[in-house]
Structure formats: C-alpha cells, structure tokens
N, C-alpha and C positions, 0 to 999 in steps of 0.2 A: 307445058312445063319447061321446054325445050327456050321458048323467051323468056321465062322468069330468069331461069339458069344466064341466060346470057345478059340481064340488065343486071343480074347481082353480080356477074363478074365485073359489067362496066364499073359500076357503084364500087365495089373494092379498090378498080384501079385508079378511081379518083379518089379513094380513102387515102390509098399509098402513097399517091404525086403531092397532098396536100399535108400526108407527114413532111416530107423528105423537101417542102416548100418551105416548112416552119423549122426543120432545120439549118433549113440554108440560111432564111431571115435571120433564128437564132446564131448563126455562126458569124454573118455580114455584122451584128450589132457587135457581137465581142471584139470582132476586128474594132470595128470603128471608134467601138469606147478605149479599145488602145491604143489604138492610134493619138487621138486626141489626146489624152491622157498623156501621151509621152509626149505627142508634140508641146503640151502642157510643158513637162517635167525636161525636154529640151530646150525651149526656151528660159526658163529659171537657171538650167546649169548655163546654156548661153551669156546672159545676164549679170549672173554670179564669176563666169570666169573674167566677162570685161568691167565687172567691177573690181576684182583682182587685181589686174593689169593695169588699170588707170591708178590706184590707189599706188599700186610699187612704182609704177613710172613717177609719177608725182611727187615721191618721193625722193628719188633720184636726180631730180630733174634740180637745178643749184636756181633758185626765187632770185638773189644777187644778179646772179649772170642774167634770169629772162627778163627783169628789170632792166636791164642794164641797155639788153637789146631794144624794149621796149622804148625805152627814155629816148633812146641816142637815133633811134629811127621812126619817124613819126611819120614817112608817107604811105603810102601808097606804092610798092614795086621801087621800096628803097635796097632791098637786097634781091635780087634777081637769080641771085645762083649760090648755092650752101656756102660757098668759099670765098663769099666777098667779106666773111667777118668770122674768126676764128672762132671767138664763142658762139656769133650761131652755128659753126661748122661741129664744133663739140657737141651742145644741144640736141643738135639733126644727127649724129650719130648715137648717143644712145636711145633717142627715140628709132631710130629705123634697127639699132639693134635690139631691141626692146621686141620690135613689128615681127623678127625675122622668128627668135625663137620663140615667141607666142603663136606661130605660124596664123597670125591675121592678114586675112584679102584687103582690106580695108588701111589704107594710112593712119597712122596717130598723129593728134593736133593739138599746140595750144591756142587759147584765145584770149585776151583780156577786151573788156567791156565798156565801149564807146557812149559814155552818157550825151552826148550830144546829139548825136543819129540815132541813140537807142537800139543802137546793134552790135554786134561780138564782131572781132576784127581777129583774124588769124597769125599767127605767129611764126612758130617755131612746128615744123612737120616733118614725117620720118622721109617724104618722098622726095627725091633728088632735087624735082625743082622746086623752090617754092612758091611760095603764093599769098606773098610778104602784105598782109592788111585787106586782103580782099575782106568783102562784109559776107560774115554768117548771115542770110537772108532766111525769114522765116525761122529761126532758132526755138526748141520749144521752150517751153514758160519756163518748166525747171531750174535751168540754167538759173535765172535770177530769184528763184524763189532757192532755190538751194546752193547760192552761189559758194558760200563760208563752207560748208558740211561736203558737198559731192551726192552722189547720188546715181540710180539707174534712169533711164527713162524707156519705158516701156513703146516698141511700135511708133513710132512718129513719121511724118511727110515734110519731105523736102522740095527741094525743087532737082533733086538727082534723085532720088526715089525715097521708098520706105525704110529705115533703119530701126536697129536695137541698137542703145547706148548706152556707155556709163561714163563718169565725170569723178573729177577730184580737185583739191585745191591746190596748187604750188604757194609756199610761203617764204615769204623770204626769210633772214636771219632776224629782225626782231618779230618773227609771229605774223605779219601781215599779210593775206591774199594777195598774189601780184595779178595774178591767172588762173585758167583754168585749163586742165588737158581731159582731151576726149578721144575714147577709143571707140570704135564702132564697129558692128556689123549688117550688113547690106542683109533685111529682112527677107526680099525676095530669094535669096541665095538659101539663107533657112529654111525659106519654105520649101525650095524643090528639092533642098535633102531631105526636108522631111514626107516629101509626098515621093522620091525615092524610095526611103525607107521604106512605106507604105507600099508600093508596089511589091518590093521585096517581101514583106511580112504575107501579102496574098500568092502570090505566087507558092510560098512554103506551104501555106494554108493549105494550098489548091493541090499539094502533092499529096498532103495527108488526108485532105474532105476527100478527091474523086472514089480512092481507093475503098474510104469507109462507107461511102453512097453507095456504091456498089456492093459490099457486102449487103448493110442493110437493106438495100431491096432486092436481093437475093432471099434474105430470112425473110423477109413480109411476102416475099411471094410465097415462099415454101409453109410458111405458117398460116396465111392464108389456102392456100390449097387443101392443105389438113383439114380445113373448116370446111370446105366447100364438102369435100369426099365424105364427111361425117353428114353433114345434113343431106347428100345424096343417099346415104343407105339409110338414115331414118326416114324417107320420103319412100324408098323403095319397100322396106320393111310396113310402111302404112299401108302401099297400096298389095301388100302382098294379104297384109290384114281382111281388106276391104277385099280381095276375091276369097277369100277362105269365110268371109261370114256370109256371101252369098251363096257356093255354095252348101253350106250348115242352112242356108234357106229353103233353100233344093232337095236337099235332102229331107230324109223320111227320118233322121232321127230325133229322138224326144227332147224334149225344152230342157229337161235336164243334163240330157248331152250336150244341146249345145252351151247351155250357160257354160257346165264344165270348162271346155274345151275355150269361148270366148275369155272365164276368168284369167285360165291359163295361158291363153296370150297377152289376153292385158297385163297381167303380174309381170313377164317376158318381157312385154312392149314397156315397162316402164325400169325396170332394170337398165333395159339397153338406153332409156329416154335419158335416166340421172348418169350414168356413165359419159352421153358422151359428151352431156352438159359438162361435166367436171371437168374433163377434158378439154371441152372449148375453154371453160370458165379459166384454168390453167394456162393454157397459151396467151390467151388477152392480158392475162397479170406479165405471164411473161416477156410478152411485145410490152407493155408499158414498163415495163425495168429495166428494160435493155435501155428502152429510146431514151431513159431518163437519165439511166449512169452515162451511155454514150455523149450526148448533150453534153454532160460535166466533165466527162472526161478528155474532151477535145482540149477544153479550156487548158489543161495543164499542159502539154506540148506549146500549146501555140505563147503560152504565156513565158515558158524555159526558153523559146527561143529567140522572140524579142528581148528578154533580160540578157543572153548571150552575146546578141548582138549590140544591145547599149553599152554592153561590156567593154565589148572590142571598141566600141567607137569611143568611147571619154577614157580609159585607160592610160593618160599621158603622162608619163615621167618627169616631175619638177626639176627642173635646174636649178642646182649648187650654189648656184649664186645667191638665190634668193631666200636660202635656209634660215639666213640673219634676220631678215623679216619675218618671216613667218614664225619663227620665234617672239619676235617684239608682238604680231599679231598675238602668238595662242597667251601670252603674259597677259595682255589688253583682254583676251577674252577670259583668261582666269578669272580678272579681275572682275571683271563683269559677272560673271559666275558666280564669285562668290557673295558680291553685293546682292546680286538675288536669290541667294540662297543666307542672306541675314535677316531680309526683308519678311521671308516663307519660315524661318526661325522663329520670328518676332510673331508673326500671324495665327502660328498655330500654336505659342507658347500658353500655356495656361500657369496663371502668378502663380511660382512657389516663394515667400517670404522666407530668409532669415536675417540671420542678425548680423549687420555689415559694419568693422568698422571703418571710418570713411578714409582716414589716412593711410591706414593699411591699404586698405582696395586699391585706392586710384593708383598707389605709385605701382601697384603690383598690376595693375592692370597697363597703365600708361607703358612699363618696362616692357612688358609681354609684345605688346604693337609695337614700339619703337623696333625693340627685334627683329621683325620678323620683315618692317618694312626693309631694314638696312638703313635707320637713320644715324648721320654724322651731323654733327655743325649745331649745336640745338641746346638752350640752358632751359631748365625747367625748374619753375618756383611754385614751390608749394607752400600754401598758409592754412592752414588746417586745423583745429585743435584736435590733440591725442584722446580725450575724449569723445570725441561727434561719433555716434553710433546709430543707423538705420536701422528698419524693418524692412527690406526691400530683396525683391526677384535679383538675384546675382549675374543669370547668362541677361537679361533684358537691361541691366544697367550698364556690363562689359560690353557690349555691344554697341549704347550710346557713346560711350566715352571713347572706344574703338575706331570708332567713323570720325568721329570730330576731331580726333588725334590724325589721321588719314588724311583729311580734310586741312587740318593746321601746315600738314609738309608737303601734300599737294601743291599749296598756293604760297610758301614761303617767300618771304624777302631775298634779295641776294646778299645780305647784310648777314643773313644768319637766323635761325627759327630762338624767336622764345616767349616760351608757353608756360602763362601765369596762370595756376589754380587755386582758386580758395574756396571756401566752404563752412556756413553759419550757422546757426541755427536762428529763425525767424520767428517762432514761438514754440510750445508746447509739443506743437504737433506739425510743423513745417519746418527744411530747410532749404537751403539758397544753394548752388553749386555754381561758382563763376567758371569760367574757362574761357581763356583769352588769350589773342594771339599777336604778332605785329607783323601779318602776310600782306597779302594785298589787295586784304578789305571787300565788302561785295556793294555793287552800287543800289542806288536809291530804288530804280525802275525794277529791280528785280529782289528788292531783300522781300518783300509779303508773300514772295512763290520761291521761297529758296526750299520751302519743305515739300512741293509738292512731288508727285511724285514725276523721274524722266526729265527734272528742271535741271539746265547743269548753269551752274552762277559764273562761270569761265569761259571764255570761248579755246581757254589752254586744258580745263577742263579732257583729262582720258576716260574718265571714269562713266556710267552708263545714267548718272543724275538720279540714284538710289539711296544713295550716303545719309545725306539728309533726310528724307524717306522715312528712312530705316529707324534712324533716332526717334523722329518724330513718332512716329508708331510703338518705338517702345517706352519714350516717357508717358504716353496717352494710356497706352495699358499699367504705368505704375500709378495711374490718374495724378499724374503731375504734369508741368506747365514748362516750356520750353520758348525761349525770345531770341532772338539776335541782332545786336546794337553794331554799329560801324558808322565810319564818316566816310568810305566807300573809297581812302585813299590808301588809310594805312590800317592793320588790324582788325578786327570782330572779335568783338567777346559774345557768348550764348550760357545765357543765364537759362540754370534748370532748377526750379520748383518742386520737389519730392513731401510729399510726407513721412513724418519718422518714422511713423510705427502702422 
C-alpha cells in the first residue's frame, strides 16, 4: 500500500506541474497576441501620423518656389549647402522645422521624377546639408502608381535599410504636381520599440504571474492533500472492516449476529463512502473554478496595463499652428460624411410618392443647397411650366438635385456659375428634367464612369466620388433614367427621366 501511496502522490504532482504548464502557455499566448496586435495597431498609428505630416508639409511647402528651384538647377550637387539659394534656404527651413516639432529621427525630403533614368531625384530636405539630385535608387512602385493622390507605403527595402512611409503631392499655383515630399521612419527603430515594449509588458506579467503560481500551487497542493487524507481513512476503515469480519468468522456467534453486525457496517461503510465522495466531488468543481476565473482574470490587468502604457506613449499635444488644417481637414471629412450618409439614405429609402409640384420644388430645393453651401456669384434660370406636377419620393429626388447642384459650384467657371433648369413633360406618363451648367465640363474618357461609385471626374475634385453615386441610385429607385451630355470643355447638362405618376 505504502507504493501505491507513493506513485499517486508522484501522479498528482505531475497533475499540478502540467496545470500550472497550461497556464503559463495560456498566459505566453495572451501576451503574444498583444503584442502583435499592438505592434499591429502601432504601426497604423505610425503610418497614419506620417501620413499627417507629409500631407500638412506639402501643403506648406510654396509648388512656385520648388519649381523654381527645380528649373533653375538641373545638376547634380548644384547646391552644395542650404544658403547657396534663398528659396532653397526658406524650403529647408520649414521642412526641418516641420522634422523638429514632429520629433521625427528620420529627415523630410522632396523629389521630382526623372523620366529619363526612371528614377526620383531629391531636392529640397530638412537636413543641413544637402544632397541636391542624388537618385532615389530602388524607390518603391507607389511613388508612381500614386504619384497625383500620395499615399502610405507600408515596410519597404532600401539600400539604407527598411522603412515605413508616407507621401504627398506639392502643387504649384495652377493645380499642377511639381513633386513630391516624403516623410519616413526607419522600421528597424519600430521594431526595437516595439520588442521593448514587449519586454516591458513580461516583465509586468512576470510580477503578477510568479505571485499567483505560487498561490495556486499552494491550494492544489493543500486541495490535493484533502484528497489524499480522505481516501487514506476510507482504505483504513476497509481494512478495519476486513479484520472485524474475520473475526465474526472466529467467533461462535450465529449467522444472524453476524449478518446483523456486517449490515450495520455496510450501512456505516457506505454513509462514510457518499460523504466523502461529495466532498471530493466538491473540491474538483472547486480547483476547476478557480483555475478557470483565475485564467480570465489575469487577462484584465495585464490588458489595463498595456492600454495605460499606449496611453502614455501616443498622448501628444498638436501644435497651434496647425489648428487651420485640421479644420479644412475635419470640413473635407464632413463632407465626405455626409455624402456617405446620402448614399446609406438613398439605399435604405423605401419610395414614399406624393404629389410634387415641379417648379415649386426645385427652386425650394435648389435655394435650400445654395444656402447652406455659402454660394455667391451664380444666376439661375428656370423654364418650368406652373403646371408640371409628379408622383414622386421627395427626400430621393432633393437629394439628386442636391448633389448636382454641389457638383455645378464645385467645378464652376471663373466667369461665374450659371445653372439652366427646365422641365417637360414627354408624354402621359414621362418627364424630362434638364439641368445644366457652364463649369468645366467632364472629358470623354471618363463621362461612362462619372456615376460609378469612388469615380471622382476632377483631379480638383475634394469630394470622396459619391455625388454622382448618390444620384444615380436615387433616380434608379424612382425607376427613371439619368444621362450626361458635355464637350469636356465647357459645361454638362444631365438629363433626368422620371415618371409622373
């Protein structure tokens, strides 16, 4: 008995070692998936901040003057030092102050794009000296595929190492790309903060696992023991059995005595037998409840304290200066906003008809938008008869005439906006709705996808290429027909097809 006892103790203590194994593994994986995960979610804010930064730089940056540098210096180590040409020395100072309060390790650069060698040639940079046309070697694809829009570029290889970038366009004063500027950060730098971090994040772990291992196998010891000490007195109480019915064998008393006396301890023996099953049965619920909240419950420290610490680390105070932008940005994203939320209008609309009359409407609708845009400078002719009266969904038809009104002073003339609408009826049961403009027109290659959706027909274009969209979806749910006619120089008219009734 005395070995049995001793290989169930070994068997238990490999029971224990192979919880407190599956909870480490389980702890090592939470780490790990948060790790990643952040490292995830720090590369995006990464990314996102030096998309920021290139976009406001680029903005800053006068197209005129980097033109200018560009034209007037065509070699190679034609400017050797910031101060050999005052607008590059203006240039190179607000890029390097640009560098200082963004606290980037990495220089800011522009580049414009050498069709001849088929490589980027550098310009204008925030670092003292410069490094007037050296060739961008290896530049990744983006650059040219996204050269007009800007862009991030995720991870890329150089010939100085691996970086995270972002990109934007400078333009000069009529609209035109001159260059481009690029702001970076050196990936490998990322990465040791971020396997920093990680040290950091086990280490915390490591203060609050050892403490709770040790509890925990403290109670499995002490829970186990329990167990052990019950099945040692039910083993003791069997064999106490087992000498009391030998001797009842021995003895001279009659079968009825003994029956007696064995039912009476079987009855005994089996009281004691379900007791201290319960009791065992109790404890093992108990070790699995623990083990299971414990498990879960680690999770939440360890998760409050990486969120504390991302805290501290992105928590950076924007500079004053750049309030003005950020402003024109959240308008730009208004806008954007709310064109996909006409689009999600239009989508989930189900037609209510009534009864519209047409000249009423439009001017009251046409006034409404003017409004709200803040348009000046604009005659509007209307040909309408006082009679033309629809069957049609009212938020689905203000909504077309809304965007193409948007659409008309977006792309105005400098001459001045003016917006001709008439309105016919083509038979019994069809009308004609013109609307026309003298902006500036949409070209040939692109008038068959001006409705689709994310098309934007401008490269001036602010808007998110929904406008159109939008329309389109809601004349399709008035099951009418929608065109757009231009000579791609001057004006578009877009002819709308309704049913009356």
């Amino acid at each position: 008995m005395g070995v049995n006892i001793i290989k169930d103790i070994r068997g238990k203590d490999r029971l224990m070692l192979v919880v407190l194994i599956g909870i480490a593994v389980l702890l090592i994986y939470f780490i790990a998936s948060s790790h990643y995960l952040g490292l995830k979610k720090s590369k995006e804010h990464v990314l996102q901040k030096l998309r920021s930064v290139a976009v406001t730089a680029s903005m800053m940056i006068d197209g005129d003057d980097h033109q200018y540098i560009s034209k007037n210096y065509k070699r190679k180590n034609d400017l050797i030092n910031s101060k050999d040409d005052s607008i590059y020395l203006e240039l190179h100072q607000i890029l390097k102050k640009i560098k200082e309060l963004n606290h980037l390790s990495s220089p800011i650069y522009t580049m414009v794009y050498n069709g001849k060698s088929d490589e980027y040639e550098f310009i204008i940079t925030s670092s003292d000296e410069p490094y007037y046309r050296h060739m961008f070697v290896n530049y990744p694809s983006q650059l040219r595929m996204n050269y007009d829009f800007g862009g991030v570029i995720d991870e890329y290889k150089t010939e100085n190492g691996t970086w995270l970038s972002a990109f934007a366009p400078i333009k000069n004063s009529k609209g035109e790309v001159v260059a481009n500027l690029q702001v970076d950060e050196r990936f490998d730098d990322f990465i040791a903060k971020a396997n920093a971090d990680l040290v950091k994040n086990i280490a915390v772990t490591s203060v609050l696992f050892v403490p709770f291992m040790l509890f925990l196998y403290s109670f499995m010891k002490s829970t186990l023991e329990k167990e052990e000490y019950s099945r040692r007195m039910l083993e003791e109480q069997n064999e106490e059995i087992q000498i009391q019915n030998e001797l009842i064998k021995e003895s001279n008393l009659t079968l009825e005595e003994a029956n007696a006396i064995v039912k009476a301890r079987n009855q005994n023996l089996d009281k004691i037998v379900k007791r201290r099953t319960a009791e065992l049965t109790l404890a093992n619920e108990d070790l699995a409840t623990f083990l299971y909240r414990s498990s879960h419950d680690i999770q939440g420290p360890i998760a409050s304290i990486k969120g504390i610490y991302n805290l501290a680390n992105y928590d950076l105070e924007p500079s004053k200066q750049y309030l003005g932008m950020i402003n024109d940005s959240v308008m730009q994203l208004d806008t954007r906003v709310k064109s996909i939320n006409a689009v999600f209008e239009v989508k989930q609309r189900k037609v209510h008809k009534t009864s519209l009359g047409l000249k009423q409407f439009i001017s009251k609708t046409l006034e409404a938008q003017t409004g709200q845009i803040g348009c000046e400078n604009y005659e509007l002719l209307l040909n309408i008869d006082d009679g033309l009266a629809i069957e049609s969904d009212q938020l689905l038809l203000e909504i077309a005439l809304s965007e193409l009104t948007k659409n008309s002073f977006q792309f105005k003339s400098d001459i001045g906006l003016v917006l001709k609408i008439e309105a016919k009826k083509l038979s019994k049961k069809l009308c004609k709705i013109s609307f026309s403009d003298n902006g500036q027109g949409i070209a040939d290659e692109i008038r068959g996808e001006i409705f689709d959706m994310f098309k934007r027909g401008h490269e001036k274009s602010q808007g998110a290429g929904l406008g159109l969209y939008a329309v389109n979806l809601a004349i399709n749910k008035l099951n009418g027909k929608i065109e757009v006619f231009s000579d791609g120089l001057t004006g578009t008219t877009f002819e709308i097809t309704l049913p009356i009734y």
